[in-house]
N, C-alpha and C positions, 0 to 999 in steps of 0.2 A: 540547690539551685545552680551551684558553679559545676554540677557534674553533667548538669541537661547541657549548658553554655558547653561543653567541653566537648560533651557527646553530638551536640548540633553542627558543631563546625568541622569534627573529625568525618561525619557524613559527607559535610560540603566539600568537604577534599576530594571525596572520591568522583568529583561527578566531571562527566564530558560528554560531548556528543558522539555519540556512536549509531551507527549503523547498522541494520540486520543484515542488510545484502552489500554488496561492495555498490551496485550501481544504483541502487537510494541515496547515494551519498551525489549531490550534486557534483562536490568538486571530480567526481569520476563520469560524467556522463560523455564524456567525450571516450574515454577509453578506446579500447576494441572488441570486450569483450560485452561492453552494455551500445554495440551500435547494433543494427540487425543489418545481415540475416543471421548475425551466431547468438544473438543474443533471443532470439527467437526458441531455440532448441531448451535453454536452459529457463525461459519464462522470467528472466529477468529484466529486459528492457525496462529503462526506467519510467517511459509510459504506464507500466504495468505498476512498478512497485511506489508511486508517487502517487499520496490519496486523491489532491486537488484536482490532477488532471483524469486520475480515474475515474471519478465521481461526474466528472464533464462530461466523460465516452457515456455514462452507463445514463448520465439524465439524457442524452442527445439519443440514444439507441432504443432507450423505454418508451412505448408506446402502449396505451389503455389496450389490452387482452379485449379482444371479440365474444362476447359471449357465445358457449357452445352453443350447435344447436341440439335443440332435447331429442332425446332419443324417443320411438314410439315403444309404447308395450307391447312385447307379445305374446300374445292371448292364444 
């Protein structure tokens, strides 16, 4: 039992918040390299890499698809 206790906490040491991309990290959205237009080239603006606010663009930009229209046979 005291090995799990031992092993539990030795995990929680290692932990922190980290970042995939440098301009996910809020404290860097000011930068230069996450402002556009250079941030544009490398697709990291943090509009892009920030779920909440992507998730805003793509519900505001979805709109219900038009059904095709059918195609005739040809005979």
């Amino acid at each position: 039992m005291k090995y799990i206790f031992i092993f539990a906490a030795l995990m929680l040491t290692g932990c922190e918040d980290r970042y995939r991309y440098y301009c996910q990290n809020p404290d860097n959205f000011h930068a230069a390299q996450c402002q556009k237009p250079k941030c544009l080239f490398t697709q990291q603006c943090p509009e892009y890499l920030v779920a909440p606010i992507l998730e805003k663009q793509i519900n505001a930009t979805n709109q219900p698809a038009q059904p095709a229209p059918e195609a005739s046979p040809n005979r």
